[in-house]
C-alpha positions as CSV (number, residue, x, y, z in Angstrom):
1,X,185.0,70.4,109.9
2,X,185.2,73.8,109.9
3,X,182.4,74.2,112.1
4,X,183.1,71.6,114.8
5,X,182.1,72.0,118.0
6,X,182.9,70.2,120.9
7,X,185.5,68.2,122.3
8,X,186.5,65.3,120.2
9,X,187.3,61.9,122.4
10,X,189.8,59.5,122.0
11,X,192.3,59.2,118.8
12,X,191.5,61.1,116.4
13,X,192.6,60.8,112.6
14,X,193.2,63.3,110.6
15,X,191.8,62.1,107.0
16,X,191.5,63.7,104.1
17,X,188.3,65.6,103.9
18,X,190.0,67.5,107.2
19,X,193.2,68.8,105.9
20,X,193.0,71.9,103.7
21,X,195.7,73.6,101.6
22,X,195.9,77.2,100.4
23,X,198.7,78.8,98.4
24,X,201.2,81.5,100.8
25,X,201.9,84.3,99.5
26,X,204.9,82.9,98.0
27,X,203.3,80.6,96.5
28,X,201.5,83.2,94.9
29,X,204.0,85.3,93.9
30,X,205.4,81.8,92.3
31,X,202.3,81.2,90.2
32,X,202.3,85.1,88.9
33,X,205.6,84.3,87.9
34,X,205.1,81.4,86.3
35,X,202.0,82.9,84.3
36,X,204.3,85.9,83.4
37,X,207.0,83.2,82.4
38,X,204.3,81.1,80.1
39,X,202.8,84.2,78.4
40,X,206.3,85.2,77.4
41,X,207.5,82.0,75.6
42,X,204.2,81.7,73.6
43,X,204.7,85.6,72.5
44,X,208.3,84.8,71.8
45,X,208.2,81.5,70.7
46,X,210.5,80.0,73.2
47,X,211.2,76.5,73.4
48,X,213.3,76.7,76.2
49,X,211.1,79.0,78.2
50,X,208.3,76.3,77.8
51,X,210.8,73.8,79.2
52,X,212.0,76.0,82.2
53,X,208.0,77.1,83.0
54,X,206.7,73.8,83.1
55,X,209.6,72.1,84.7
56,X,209.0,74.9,87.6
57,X,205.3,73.9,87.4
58,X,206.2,70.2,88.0
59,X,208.0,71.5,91.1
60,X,205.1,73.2,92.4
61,X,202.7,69.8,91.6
62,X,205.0,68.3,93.6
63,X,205.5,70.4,96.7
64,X,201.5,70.6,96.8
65,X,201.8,66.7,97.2
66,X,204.4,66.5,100.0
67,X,202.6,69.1,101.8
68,X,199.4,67.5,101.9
69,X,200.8,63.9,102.8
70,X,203.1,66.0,105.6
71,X,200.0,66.4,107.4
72,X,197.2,64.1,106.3
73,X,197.1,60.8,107.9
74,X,198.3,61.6,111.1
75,X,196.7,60.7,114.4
76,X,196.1,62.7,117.0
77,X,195.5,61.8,120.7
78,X,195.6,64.0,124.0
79,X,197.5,63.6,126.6
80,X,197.7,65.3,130.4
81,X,197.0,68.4,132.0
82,X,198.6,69.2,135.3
83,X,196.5,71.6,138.0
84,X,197.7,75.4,138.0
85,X,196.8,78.4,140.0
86,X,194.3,81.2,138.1
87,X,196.7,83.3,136.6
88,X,199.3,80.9,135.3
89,X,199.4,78.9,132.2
90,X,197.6,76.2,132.0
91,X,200.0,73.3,130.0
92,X,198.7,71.1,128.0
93,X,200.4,67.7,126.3
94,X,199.4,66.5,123.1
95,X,200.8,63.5,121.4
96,X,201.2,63.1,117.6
97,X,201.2,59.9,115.7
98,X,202.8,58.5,112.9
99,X,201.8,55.1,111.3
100,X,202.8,55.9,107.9
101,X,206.6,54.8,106.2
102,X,207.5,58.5,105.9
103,X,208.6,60.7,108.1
104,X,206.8,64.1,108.7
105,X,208.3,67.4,108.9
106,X,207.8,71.0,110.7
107,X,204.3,70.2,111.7
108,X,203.3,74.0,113.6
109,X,200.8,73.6,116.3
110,X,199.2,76.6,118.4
111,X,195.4,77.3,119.9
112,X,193.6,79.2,117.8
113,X,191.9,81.2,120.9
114,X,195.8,83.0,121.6
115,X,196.7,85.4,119.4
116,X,200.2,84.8,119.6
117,X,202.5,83.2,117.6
118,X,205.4,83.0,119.7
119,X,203.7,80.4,121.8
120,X,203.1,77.7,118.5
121,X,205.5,74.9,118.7
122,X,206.9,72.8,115.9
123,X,207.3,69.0,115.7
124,X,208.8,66.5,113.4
125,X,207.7,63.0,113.9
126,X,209.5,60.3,112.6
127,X,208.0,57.4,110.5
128,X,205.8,54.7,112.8
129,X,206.7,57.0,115.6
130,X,204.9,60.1,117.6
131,X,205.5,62.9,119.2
132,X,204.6,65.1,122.5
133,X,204.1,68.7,122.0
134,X,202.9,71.0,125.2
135,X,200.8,73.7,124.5
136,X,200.1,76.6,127.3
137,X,197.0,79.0,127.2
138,X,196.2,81.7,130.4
139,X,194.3,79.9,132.9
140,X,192.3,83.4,133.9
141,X,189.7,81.8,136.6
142,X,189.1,78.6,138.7
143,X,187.8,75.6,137.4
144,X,187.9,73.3,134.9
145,X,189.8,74.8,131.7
146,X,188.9,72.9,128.1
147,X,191.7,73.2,126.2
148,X,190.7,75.4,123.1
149,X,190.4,74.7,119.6
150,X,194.0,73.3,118.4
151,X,195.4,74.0,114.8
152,X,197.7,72.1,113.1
153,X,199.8,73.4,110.0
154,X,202.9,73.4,107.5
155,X,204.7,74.6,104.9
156,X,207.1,72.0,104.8
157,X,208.6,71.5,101.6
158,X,208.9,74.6,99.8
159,X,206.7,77.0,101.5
160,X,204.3,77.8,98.7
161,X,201.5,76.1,100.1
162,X,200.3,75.8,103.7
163,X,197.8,72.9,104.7
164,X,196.1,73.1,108.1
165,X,193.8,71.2,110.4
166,X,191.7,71.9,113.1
167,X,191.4,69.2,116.5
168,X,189.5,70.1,119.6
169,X,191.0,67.4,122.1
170,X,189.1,65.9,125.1
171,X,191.3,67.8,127.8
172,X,190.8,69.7,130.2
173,X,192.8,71.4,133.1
174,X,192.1,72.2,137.0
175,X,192.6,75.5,137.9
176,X,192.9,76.3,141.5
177,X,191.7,79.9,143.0
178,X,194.7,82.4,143.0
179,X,196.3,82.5,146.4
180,X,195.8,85.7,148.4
181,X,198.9,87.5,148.4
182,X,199.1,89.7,151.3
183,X,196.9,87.1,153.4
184,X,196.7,87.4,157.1
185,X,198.5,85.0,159.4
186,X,196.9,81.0,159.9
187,X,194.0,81.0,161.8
188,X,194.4,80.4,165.7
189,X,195.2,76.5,167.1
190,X,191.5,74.8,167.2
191,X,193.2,71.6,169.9
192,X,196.5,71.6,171.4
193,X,197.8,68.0,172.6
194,X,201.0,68.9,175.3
195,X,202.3,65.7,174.4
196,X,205.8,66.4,173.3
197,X,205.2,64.2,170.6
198,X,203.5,66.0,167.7
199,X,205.2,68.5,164.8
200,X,208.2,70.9,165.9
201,X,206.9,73.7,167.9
202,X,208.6,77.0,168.8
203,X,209.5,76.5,172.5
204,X,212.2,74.5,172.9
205,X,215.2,76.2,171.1
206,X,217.4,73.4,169.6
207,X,219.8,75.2,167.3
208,X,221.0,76.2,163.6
209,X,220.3,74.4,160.3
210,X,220.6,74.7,157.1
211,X,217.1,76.6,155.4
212,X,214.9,74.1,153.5
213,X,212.1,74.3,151.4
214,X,208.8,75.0,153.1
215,X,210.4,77.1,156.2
216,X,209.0,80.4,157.5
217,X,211.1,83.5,157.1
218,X,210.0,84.3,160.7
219,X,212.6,81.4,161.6
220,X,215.7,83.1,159.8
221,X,218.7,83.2,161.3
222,X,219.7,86.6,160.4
223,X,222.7,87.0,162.7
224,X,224.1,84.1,161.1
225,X,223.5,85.2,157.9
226,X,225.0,88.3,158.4
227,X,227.9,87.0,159.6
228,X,228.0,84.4,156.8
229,X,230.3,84.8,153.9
230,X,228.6,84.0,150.3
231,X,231.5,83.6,148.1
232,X,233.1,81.6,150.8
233,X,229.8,79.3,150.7
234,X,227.4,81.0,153.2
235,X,223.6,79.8,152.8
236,X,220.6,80.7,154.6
237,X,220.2,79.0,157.8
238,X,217.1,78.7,160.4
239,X,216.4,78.6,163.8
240,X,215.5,74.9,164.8
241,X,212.7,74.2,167.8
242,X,211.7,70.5,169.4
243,X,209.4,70.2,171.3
244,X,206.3,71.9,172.1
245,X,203.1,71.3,171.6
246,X,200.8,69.0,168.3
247,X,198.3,71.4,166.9
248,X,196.0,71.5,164.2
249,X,194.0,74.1,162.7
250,X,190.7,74.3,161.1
251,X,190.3,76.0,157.8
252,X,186.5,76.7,157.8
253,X,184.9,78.5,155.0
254,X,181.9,79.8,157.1
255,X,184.5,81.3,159.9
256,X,185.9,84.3,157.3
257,X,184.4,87.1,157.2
258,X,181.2,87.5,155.7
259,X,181.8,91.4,153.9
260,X,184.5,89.6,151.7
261,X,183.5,88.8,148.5
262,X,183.3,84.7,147.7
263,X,186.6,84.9,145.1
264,X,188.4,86.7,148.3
265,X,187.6,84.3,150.6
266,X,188.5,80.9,148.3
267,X,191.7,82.7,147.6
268,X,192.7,83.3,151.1
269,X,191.8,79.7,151.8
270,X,194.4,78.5,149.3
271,X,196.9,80.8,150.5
272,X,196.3,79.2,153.8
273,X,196.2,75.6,152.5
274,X,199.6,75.9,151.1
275,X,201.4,77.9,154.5
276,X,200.0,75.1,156.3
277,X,201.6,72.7,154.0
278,X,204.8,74.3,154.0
279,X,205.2,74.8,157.9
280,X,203.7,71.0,158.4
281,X,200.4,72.2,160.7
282,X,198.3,69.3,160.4
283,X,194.3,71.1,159.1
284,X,191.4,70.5,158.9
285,X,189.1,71.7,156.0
286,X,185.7,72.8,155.5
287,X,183.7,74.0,152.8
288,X,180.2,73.6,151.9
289,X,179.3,70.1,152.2
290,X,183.2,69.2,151.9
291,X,184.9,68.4,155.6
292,X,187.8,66.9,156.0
293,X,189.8,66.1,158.5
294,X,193.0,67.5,160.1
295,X,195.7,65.8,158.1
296,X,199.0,66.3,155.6
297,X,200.3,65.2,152.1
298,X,200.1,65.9,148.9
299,X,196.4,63.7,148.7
300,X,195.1,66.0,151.4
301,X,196.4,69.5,149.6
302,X,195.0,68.4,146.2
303,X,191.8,67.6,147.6
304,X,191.2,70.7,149.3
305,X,192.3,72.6,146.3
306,X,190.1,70.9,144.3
307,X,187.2,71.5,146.5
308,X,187.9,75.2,146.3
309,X,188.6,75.3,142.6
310,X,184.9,73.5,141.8
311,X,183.1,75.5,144.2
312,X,179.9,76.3,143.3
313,X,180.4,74.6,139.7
314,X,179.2,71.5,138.5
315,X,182.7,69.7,139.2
């Protein structure tokens, strides 16, 4: 098993031609001292040093058992894996299950592509029971992430032997381009309805709230916040329009300009799928054969992201 490759679907169950065990270098430093130990009663003769070595070697024969059955038998299944940005860490849940009568102990798992052990995460899992453990690995470009090779591995009683498994789950993640960060503003209006009756617009003047999520920092109220006492409860507050006019914009692929490179333009894209999102401008979208319509919502967001995350991959 060594030599796997591939993702492995569904449960999978760890028997045991898959779990391997090594001594640590405890352990090692345990079975010099036992030899030491051995070849000193035969030279002296002593009776009691027999009794003491091989009652230590019964120890041993017994932690090598309970750190074998800690990890054999176990099923392993894989979970979910939300969407991130490129950039980020990508998280990914993977469950653990029990169906034995014992319960299992300090069971370390971490990917085997990251060098770093500060990111492995231990679980016990009770008997008939499981466990989630969430994983994260970078998520350096767009598009789907496989989640890498997953090892599995404890020292659990004693920590003179360590027995480890390998498990390449069936999950993968959806990475979305990295926003632009110093993006220009959203594209001009493509319709304007003077109805009255579409999103707030920035005419009519209605007043102060309280800032939420999602609001411009163009609409600050800075004289109030100024004025505003924080350690008395002060908060940042906006300026609050009615009115105006319902537009929607059109975020067009083919309408940025052609000397940016294709990474540039997917990210500035994203940065202008979420602004629109968070100031509630109904878009529309279009890339490649993908064209949506001018819309809002989480559905509508996702679907654009994904649309720029597979670009120019096999989806």
């Amino acid at each position: 098993m060594f030599r796997h490759k591939g993702p492995e679907p569904g449960e999978v169950f760890l028997n045991q031609r898959r779990v391997y065990i090594m001594p640590t270098h405890p352990g090692l430093l345990f079975g010099v001292t036992l030899l030491t130990m051995f070849i000193g009663s035969i030279n002296y003769n002593l009776s009691l040093g027999f009794g003491l070595t091989f009652l230590l070697a019964s120890c041993g024969l017994i932690d090598m058992h309970l750190t074998f059955r800690n990890l054999a038998h176990l099923y392993l299944a894989p979970g979910q894996a939300s969407p991130v940005f490129a950039g980020e860490e990508a998280q990914f849940s993977l469950h653990l299950i029990n169906r034995r009568k014992h319960d299992r102990y300090a069971i370390w798992l971490d990917f085997v592509v990251d060098d770093r052990p500060e990111l492995a995460q231990a679980a016990d899992v009770g008997a008939n029971s499981s466990a989630r453990v969430m994983l994260t690995t970078p998520a350096r470009r767009r598009g789907w992430l496989q989640a890498p090779r997953v090892r599995l591995q404890t020292r659990f009683p004693l920590g003179l032997l360590r027995a480890w498994s390998y498990w390449q789950p069936d999950l993968r993640a959806l990475v979305y381009p990295r926003p632009e960060e110093h993006a220009p503003p959203l594209p001009q209006a493509a319709a304007g309805v003077d109805d009255g009756q579409g999103p707030a617009g920035n005419e009519d003047f209605a007043g102060i709230r309280g800032y939420q999520p999602g609001d411009s920092p163009r609409r600050l109220a800075w004289r109030q916040i100024a004025r505003a006492d924080p350690e008395a409860g002060g908060s940042l507050v906006t300026k609050h329009f009615e009115g105006g006019a319902a537009t929607e914009i059109l975020l067009d692929f083919a309408a940025l300009p052609a000397s940016l490179d294709l990474e540039t333009r997917l990210s500035r894209l994203t940065r202008w799928v979420i602004e629109a999102e968070a100031r509630g401008v109904p878009y529309g979208f279009r890339l490649g054969d993908v064209s949506l319509g001018a819309s809002l919502g989480a559905n509508h967001r996702d679907a654009c992201l994904r649309a720029l995350a597979l670009h120019g991959s096999e989806g």
